[in-house]
N, CA, C and O atoms as a DFTB+ gen file, in Angstrom:
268 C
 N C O
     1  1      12.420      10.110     -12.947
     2  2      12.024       9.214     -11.891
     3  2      11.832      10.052     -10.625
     4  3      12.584      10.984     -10.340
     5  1      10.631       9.617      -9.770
     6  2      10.123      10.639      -8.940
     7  2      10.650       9.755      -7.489
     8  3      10.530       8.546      -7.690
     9  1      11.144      10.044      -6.228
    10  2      11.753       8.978      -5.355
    11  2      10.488       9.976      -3.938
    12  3      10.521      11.170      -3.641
    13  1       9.549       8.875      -3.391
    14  2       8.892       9.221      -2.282
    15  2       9.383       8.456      -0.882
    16  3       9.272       7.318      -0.427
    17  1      10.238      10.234      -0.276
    18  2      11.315       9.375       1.017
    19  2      10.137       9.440       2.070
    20  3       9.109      10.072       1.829
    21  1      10.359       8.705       3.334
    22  2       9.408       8.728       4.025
    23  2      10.252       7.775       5.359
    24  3      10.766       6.660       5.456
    25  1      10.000       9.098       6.351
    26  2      10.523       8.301       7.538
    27  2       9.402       7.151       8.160
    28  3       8.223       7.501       8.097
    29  1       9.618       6.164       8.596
    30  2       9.200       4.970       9.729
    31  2      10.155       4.269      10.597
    32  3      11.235       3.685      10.512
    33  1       9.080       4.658      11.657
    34  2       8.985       4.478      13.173
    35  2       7.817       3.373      13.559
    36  3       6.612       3.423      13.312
    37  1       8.833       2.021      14.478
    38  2       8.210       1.667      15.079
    39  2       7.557       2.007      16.052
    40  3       8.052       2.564      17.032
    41  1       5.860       1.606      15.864
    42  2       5.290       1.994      16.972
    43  2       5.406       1.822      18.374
    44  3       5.438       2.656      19.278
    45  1       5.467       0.487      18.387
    46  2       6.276       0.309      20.084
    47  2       7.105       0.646      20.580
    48  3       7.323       0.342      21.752
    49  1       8.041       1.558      19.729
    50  2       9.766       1.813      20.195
    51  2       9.505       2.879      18.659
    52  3       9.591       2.411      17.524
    53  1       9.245       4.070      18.902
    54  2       9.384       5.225      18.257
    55  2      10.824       6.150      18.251
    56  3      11.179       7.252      17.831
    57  1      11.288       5.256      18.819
    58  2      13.035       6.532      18.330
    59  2      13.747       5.479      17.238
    60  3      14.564       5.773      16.366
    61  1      13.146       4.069      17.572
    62  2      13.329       3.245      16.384
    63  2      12.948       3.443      15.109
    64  3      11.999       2.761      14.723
    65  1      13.696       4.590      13.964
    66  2      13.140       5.257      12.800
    67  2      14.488       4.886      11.460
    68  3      15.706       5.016      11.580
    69  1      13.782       4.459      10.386
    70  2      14.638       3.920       9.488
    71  2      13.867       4.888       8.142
    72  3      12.694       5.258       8.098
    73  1      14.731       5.079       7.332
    74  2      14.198       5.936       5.754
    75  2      14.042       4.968       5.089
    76  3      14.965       4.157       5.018
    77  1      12.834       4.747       4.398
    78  2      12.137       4.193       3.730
    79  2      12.232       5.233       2.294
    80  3      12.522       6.429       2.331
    81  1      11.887       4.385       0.967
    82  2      11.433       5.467      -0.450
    83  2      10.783       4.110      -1.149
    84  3      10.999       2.912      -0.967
    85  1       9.840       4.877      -2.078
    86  2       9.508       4.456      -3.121
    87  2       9.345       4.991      -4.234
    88  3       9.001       6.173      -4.201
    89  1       9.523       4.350      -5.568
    90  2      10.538       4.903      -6.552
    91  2       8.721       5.039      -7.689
    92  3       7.870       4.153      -7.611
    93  1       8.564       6.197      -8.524
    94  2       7.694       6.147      -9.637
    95  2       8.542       6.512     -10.830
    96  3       9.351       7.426     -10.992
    97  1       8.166       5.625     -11.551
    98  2       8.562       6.430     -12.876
    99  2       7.561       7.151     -14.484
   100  3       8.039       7.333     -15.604
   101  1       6.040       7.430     -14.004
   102  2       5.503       7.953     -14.403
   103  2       4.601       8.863     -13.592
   104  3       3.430       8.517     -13.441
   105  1       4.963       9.805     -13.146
   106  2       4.457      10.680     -11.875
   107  2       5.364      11.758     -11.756
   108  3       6.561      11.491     -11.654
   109  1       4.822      13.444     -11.751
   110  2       5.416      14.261     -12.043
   111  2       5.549      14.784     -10.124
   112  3       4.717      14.403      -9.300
   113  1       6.983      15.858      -9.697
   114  2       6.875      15.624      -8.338
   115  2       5.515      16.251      -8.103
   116  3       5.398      16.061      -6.892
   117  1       4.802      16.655      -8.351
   118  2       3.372      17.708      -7.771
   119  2       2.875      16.391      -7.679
   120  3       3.001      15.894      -6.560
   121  1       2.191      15.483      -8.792
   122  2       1.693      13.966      -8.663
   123  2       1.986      13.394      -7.641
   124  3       0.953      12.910      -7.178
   125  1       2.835      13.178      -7.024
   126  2       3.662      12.281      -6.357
   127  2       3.230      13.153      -4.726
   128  3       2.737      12.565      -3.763
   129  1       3.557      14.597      -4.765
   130  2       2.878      15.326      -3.673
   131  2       1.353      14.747      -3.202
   132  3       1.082      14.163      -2.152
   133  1       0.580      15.048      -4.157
   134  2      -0.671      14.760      -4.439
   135  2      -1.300      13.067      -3.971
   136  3      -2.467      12.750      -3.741
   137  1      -0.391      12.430      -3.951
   138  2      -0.585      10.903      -4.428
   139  2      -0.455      10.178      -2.961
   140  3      -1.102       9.214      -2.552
   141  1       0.761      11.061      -2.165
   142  2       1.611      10.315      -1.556
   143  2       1.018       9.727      -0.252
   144  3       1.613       8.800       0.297
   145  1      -0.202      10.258       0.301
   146  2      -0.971      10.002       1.574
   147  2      -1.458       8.563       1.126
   148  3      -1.296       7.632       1.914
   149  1      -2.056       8.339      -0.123
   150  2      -2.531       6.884      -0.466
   151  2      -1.683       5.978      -0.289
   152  3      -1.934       4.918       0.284
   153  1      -0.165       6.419      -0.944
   154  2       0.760       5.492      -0.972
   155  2       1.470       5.093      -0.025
   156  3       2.217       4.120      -0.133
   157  1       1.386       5.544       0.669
   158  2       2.088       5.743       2.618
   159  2       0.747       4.823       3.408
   160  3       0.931       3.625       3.621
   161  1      -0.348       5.366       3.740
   162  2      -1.295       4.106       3.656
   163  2      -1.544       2.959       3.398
   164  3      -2.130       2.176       4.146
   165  1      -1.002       2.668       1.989
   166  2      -0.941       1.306       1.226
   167  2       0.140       0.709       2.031
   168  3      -0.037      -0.471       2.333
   169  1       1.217       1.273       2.439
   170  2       2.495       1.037       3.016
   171  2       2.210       0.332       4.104
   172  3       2.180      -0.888       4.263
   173  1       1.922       1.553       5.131
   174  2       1.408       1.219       6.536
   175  2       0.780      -0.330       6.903
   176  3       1.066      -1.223       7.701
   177  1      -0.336      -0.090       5.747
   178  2      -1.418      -1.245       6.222
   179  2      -0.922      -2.566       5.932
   180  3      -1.402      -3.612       6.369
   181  1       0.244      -2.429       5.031
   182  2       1.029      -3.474       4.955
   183  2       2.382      -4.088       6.068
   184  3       3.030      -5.132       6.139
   185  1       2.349      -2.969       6.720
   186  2       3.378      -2.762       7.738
   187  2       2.315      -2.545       9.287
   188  3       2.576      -1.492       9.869
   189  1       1.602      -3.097       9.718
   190  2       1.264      -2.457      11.194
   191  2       2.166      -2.169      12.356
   192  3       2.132      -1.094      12.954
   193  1       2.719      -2.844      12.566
   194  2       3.666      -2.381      13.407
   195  2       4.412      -0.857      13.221
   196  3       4.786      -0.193      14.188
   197  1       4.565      -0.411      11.758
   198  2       5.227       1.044      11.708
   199  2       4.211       2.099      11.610
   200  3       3.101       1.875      11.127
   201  1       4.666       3.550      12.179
   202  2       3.924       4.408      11.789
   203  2       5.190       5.494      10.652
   204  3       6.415       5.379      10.601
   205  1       4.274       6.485       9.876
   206  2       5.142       7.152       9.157
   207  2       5.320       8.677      10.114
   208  3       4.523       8.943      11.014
   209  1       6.163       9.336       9.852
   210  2       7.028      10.206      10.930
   211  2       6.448      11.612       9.696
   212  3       5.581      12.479       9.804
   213  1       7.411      11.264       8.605
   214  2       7.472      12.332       7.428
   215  2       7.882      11.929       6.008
   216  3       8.316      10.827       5.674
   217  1       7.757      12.583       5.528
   218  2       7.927      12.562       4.047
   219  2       7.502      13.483       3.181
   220  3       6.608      14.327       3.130
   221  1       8.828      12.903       2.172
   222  2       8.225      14.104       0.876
   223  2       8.987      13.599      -0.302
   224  3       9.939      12.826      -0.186
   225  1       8.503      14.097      -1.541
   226  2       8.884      14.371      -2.883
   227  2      10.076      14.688      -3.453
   228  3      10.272      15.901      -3.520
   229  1      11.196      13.780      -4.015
   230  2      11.920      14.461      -4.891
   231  2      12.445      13.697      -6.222
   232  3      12.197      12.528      -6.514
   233  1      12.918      14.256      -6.671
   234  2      13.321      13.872      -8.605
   235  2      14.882      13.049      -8.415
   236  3      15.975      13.538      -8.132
   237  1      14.583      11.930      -8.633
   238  2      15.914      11.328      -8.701
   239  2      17.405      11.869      -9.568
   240  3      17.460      11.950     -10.795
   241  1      18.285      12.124      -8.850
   242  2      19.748      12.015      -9.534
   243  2      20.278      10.989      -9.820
   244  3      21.215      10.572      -9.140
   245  1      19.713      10.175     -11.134
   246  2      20.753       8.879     -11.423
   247  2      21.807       8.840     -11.350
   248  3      22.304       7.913     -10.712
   249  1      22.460       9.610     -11.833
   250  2      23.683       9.866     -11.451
   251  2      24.232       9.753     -10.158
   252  3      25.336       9.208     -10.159
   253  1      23.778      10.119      -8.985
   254  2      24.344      10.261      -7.681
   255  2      23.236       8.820      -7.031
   256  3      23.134       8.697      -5.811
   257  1      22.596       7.976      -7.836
   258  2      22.024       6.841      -7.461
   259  2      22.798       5.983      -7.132
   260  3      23.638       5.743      -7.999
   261  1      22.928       5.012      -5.614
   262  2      23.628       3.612      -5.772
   263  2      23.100       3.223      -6.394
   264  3      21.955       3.571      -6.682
   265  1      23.829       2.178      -6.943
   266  2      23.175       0.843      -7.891
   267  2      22.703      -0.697      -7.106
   268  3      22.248      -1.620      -7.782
């Protein structure tokens, strides 16, 4: 499972920043590198009010996952 973290910041109040992820489970991390500008977009445009800060790629530890 591939987890895409990604900071957002409200635009009107930009120190206002919360971690956001979204979770794939058929997507290798390079994919997910590759992928992730669409999917942050898709995000956004669903969100206007936020902008994205940063983000990136990593491989879930189920193990160290809350449930």
């Amino acid at each position: 499972m591939i987890e895409l973290i990604f900071v957002a910041c409200l635009a009107a109040s930009p120190t206002q920043c919360n971690d956001q992820s979204l979770l794939f489970t058929d997507v290798t991390p390079m994919a997910c590198m590759m992928g992730a500008q669409p999917q942050l977009a898709k995000w956004s445009s669903q969100r206007p009010g936020y902008t994205i800060k940063s983000w990136t790629c990593r491989v879930v530890n189920l193990a160290q996952k809350d449930v």
